[in-house]
ZAMARGU-4260 file (C-alpha; in steps of 0.2 Angstrom, whole numbers, plus 5000, padded with zeros to 4 digits):
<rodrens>
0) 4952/4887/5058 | 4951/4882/5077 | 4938/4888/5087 | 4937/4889/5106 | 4919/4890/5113
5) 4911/4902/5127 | 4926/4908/5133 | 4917/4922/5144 | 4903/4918/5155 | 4885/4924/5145
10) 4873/4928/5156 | 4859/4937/5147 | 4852/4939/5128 | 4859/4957/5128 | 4877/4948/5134
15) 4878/4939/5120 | 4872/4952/5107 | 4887/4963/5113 | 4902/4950/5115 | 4914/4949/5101
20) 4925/4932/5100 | 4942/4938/5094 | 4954/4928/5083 | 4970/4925/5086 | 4982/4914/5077
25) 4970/4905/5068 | 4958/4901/5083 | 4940/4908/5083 | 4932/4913/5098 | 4915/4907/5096
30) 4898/4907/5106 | 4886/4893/5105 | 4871/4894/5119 | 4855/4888/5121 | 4841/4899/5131
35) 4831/4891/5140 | 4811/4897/5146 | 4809/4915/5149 | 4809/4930/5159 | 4799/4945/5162
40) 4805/4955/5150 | 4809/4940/5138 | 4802/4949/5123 | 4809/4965/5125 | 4827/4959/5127
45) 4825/4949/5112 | 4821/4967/5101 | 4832/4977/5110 | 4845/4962/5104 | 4839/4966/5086
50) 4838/4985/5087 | 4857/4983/5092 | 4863/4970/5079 | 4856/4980/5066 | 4864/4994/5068
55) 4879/4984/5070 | 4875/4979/5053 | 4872/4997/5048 | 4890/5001/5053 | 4898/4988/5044
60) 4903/4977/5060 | 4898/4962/5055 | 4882/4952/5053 | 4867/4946/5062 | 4854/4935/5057
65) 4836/4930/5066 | 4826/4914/5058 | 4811/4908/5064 | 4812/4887/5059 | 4822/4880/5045
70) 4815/4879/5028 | 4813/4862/5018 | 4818/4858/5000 | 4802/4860/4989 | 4807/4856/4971
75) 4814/4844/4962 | 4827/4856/4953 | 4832/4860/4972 | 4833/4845/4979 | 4844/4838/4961
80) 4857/4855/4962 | 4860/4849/4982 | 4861/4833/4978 | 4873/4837/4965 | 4885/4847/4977
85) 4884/4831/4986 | 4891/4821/4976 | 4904/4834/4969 | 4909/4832/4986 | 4911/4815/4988
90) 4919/4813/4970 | 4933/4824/4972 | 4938/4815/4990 | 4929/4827/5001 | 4939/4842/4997
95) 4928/4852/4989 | 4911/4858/4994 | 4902/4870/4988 | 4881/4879/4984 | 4876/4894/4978
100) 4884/4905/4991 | 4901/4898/4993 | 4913/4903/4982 | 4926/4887/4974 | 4945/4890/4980
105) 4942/4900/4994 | 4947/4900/5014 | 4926/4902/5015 | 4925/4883/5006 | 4940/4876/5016
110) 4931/4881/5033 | 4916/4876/5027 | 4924/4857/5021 | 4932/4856/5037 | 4915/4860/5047
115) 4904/4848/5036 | 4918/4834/5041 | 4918/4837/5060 | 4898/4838/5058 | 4894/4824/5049
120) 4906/4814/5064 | 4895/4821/5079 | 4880/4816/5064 | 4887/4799/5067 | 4890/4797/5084
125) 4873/4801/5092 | 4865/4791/5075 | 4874/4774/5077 | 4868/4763/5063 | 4861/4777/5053
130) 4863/4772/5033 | 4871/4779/5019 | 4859/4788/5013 | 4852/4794/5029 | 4870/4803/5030
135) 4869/4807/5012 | 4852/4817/5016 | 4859/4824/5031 | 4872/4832/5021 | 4861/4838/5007
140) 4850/4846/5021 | 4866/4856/5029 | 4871/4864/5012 | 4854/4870/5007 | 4852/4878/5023
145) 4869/4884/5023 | 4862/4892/5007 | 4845/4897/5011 | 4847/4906/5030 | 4866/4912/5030
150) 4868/4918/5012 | 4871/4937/5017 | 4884/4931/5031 | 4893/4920/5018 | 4894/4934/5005
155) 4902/4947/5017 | 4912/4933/5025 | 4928/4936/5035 | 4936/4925/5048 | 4941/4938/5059
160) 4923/4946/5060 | 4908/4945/5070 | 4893/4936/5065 | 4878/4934/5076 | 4864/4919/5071
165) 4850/4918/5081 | 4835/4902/5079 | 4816/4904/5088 | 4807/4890/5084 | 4806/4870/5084
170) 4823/4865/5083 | 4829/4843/5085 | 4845/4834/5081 | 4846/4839/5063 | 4844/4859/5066
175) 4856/4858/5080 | 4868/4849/5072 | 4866/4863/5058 | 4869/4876/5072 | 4885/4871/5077
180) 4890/4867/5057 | 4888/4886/5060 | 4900/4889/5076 | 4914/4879/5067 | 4915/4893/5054
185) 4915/4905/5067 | 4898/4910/5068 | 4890/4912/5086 | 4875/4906/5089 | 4861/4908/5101
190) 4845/4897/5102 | 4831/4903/5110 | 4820/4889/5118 | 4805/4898/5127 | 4798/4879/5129
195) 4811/4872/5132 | 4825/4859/5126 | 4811/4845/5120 | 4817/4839/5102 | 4836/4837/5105
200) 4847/4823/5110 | 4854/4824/5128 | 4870/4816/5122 | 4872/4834/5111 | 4865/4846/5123
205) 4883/4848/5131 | 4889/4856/5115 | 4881/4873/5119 | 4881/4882/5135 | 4864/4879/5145
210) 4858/4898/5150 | 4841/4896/5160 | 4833/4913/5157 | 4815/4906/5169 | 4802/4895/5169
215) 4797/4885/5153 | 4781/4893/5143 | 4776/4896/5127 | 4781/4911/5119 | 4775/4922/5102
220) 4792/4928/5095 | 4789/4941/5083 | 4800/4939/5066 | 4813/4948/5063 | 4815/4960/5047
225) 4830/4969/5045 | 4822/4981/5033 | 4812/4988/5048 | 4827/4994/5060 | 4835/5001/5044
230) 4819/5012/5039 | 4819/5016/5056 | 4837/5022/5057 | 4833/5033/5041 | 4820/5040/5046
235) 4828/5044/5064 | 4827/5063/5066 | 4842/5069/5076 | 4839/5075/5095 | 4835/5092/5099
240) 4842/5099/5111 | 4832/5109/5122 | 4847/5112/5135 | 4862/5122/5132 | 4877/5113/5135
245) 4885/5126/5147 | 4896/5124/5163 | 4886/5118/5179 | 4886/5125/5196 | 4896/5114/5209
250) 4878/5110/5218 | 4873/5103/5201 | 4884/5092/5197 | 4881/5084/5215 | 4865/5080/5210
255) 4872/5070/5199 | 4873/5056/5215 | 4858/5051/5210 | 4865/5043/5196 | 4879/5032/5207
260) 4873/5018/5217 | 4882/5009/5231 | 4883/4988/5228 | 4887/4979/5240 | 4895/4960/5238
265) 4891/4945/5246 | 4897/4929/5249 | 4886/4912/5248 | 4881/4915/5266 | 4874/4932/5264
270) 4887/4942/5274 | 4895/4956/5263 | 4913/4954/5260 | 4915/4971/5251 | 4908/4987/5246
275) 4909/4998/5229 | 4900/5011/5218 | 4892/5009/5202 | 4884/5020/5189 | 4866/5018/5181
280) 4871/5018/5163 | 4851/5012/5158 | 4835/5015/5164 | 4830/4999/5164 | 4843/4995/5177
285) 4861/4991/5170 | 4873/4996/5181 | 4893/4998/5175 | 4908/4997/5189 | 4922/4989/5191
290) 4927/4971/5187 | 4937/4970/5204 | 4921/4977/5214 | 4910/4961/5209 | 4923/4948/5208
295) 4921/4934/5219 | 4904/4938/5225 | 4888/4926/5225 | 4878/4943/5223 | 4875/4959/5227
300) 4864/4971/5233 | 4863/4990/5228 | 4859/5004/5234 | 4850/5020/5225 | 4850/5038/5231
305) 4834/5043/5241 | 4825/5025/5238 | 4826/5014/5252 | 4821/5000/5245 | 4837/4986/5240
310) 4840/4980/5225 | 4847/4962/5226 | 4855/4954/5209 | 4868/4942/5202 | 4863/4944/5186
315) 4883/4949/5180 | 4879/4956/5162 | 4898/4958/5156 | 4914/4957/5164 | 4931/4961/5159
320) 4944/4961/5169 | 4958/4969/5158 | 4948/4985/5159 | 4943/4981/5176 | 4922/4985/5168
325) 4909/4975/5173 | 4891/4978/5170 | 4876/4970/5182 | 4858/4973/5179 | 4845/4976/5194
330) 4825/4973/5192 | 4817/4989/5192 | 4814/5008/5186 | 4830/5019/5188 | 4833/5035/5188
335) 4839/5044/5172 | 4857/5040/5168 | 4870/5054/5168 | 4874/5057/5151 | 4893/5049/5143
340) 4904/5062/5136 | 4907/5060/5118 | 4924/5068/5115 | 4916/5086/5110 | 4931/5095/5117
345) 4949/5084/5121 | 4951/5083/5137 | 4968/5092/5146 | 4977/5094/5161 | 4971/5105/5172
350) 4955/5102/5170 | 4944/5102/5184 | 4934/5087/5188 | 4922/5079/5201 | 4921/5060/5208
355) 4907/5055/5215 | 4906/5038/5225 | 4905/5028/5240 | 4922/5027/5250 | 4923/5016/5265
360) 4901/5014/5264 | 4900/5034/5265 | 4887/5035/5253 | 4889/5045/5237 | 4905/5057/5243
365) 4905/5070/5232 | 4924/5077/5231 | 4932/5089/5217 | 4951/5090/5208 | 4958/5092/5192
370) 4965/5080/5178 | 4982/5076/5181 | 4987/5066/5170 | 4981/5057/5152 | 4988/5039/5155
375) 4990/5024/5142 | 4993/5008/5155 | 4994/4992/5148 | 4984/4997/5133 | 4970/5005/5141
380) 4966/5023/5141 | 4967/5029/5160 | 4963/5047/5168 | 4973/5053/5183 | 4964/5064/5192
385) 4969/5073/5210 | 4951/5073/5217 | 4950/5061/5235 | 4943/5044/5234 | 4945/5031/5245
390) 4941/5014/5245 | 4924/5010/5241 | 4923/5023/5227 | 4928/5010/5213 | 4916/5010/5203
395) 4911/5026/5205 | 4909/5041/5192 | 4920/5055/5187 | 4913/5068/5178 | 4917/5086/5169
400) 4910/5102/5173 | 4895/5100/5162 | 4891/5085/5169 | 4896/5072/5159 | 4905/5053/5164
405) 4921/5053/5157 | 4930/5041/5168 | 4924/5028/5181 | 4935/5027/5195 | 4945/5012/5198
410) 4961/5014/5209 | 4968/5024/5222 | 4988/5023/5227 | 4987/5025/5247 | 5008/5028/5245
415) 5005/5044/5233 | 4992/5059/5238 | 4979/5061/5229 | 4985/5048/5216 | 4968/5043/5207
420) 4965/5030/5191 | 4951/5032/5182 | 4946/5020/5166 | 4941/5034/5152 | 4926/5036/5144
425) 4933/5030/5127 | 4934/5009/5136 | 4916/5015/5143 | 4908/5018/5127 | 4916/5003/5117
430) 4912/4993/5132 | 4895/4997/5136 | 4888/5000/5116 | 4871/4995/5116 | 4868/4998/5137
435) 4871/5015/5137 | 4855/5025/5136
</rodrens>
């Protein structure tokens, strides 16, 4: 297996908690990155980043790990079983390598074979000089903690699938080395590095991508525990409603606006060069617009309904421009998101509808039309929809009568009259998983 590393841009803990590498004729996407110092809400990210992996794990879509340091071999009987794998290793010409956890004859062993090789060649590289039986104990190391922090990833292994390992704690040479063992087989891998990068050699820093997340400080990072995220989802009791879900008055759904922002983008001297809509997806300010709103720009500032302060950010979250989503994240309390449909009824034509945005800097423009049109382009789920928009309102929302986003507006065709694109609220969801609240 090939692997091809950091192929999106990861700009935050959350970013790479919700990326997914895809796997495509035998090549991995794979994420390797090193977070350096720490933020103001350092902490926070780091369980929110837990509290969505797990469920992740709940669901069945893949794995994720959390360690706290690397263990080291204690007895005897371990240390002459690892060493033993070693020498299997090396007696039958390096074409078999295997510990408790990986199963002989398997595509699990062949990538893991393959990994070791290209491993133990960085190993030598940035260790000139280093004897046999330096390299011998380097080796033994990787396999016992192969073993010891990535057994449940190994049993449930599958090339295609999305594992997520995360290290807090010291980590040098022989720990980073071990992590990108890890990305070779396709895991993604994220240090976090509160302190900074003290421990590792520069000449293998440049094999993860550098994320500076603030200054350097100590940090207390709470273990991780599995078991406490899945007793909390067991014991979850399920919302209760205390509002009928019932059809809104058009001055209701206008109220909505509070919920879309205007952002606009500037270029490296300040001066904006375009301006867009956006929709607060999170109170903790995640905003999702369009991908073609934000491109090219240096940063942005945003704009919130009846607040006059501005928000300025170029802190992009996600992007993606084949759905033409993006996702940016401003500091700050925002008001409560407008809630996503969820596919309670199917949507038809007909149907009347609502766009709320900011076209040509007009401020969250409220117009209303109906569905047009259900639309599959290019693989994506599209509405067509007949209410006016301009531009400017990319990015904006478009919402049922109870209220509800269920397409964000993304292109208008000046040629056709009231010919409207919105990307539906099924890409939103799969998108934004995790963000939405």
């Amino acid at each position: 297996m090939k692997v091809r590393y950091n192929v999106l841009n990861i700009t935050s803990i959350m970013a790479f908690a919700s990326v997914k590498g895809g796997l495509n004729q035998s090549c991995k996407d794979v994420y390797f990155l090193s977070c350096i110092g720490q933020s103001d809400h350092y902490l926070r990210m780091i369980r929110e980043m837990d509290g969505v992996l797990s469920e992740r794990v709940q669901q069945g879509q893949g794995d994720y790990i959390r360690i706290t340091g690397f263990p080291g071999l204690k007895s005897m009987e371990e240390i002459n079983f690892y060493r033993g794998c070693y020498e299997q290793w090396l007696q039958s010409g390096r074409r078999r390598l295997t510990g408790k956890n990986i199963p002989p004859g398997t595509q699990l062993e062949e990538a893991v074979r393959e990994a070791m090789e290209k491993t133990t060649a960085k190993f030598r590289e940035y260790s000139k000089g280093a004897s046999e039986s330096m390299e011998s104990n380097f080796i033994i190391k990787l396999i016992y903690w192969l073993d010891c922090t990535a057994s449940g990833i190994l049993t449930n292994w599958n090339q295609a699938g999305s594992c997520k390992f995360v290290v807090n704690g010291a980590v040098k040479n022989h720990e980073y080395l071990f992590l990108y063992f890890l990305t070779l087989i396709g895991i993604d891998v994220m240090i976090l590095m509160p302190e900074g990068n003290k421990g590792i050699d520069k000449s293998l820093l440049s094999m993860s991508s550098q994320l500076v997340l603030g200054p350097c400080s100590p940090a207390e990072i709470p273990c991780y525990d599995r078991r406490e995220y899945i007793t909390a989802s067991r014991h979850k009791e399920p919302p209760i409603s205390t509002e009928r879900r019932c059809v809104k008055k058009f001055e209701e759904l206008a109220m909505i606006a509070a919920s879309v922002v205007m952002i606009a983008v500037h270029d490296q001297e300040g001066n904006i060069t375009a301006t867009g809509s956006g929709i607060i997806i999170s109170s903790d300010g995640y905003i999702l617009t369009n991908h073609h709103v934000i491109q090219g720009g240096v940063f942005y500032t945003v704009r919130i309904e009846d607040n006059d302060e501005l928000y300025t950010t170029d802190e992009v979250i996600k992007d993606n421009s084949f759905l033409d989503l993006a996702l940016i994240r401003i500091e700050g309390r925002m008001p409560g998101p407008a809630p996503l449909y969820r596919g309670s009824d199917e949507l038809v034509r007909g149907q009347k509808v609502v766009a709320i945005g900011s076209p040509l800097g007009m401020f969250n423009s409220v117009s209303d039309g109906i569905i047009s049109g259900l639309r599959t382009i290019d693989n994506v789920k599209m509405i067509q929809f007949t209410a006016p928009i301009s531009h400017g309102s990319s990015g904006g929302a478009l919402i049922n009568l109870y209220g509800e986003i269920i397409g964000i507006s993304t292109a208008g065709f000046d040629r056709g009259q009231n010919l409207n694109l919105a990307v539906s609220y099924v890409e939103i969801d799969k998108f934004a998983r995790g963000f939405y609240k």
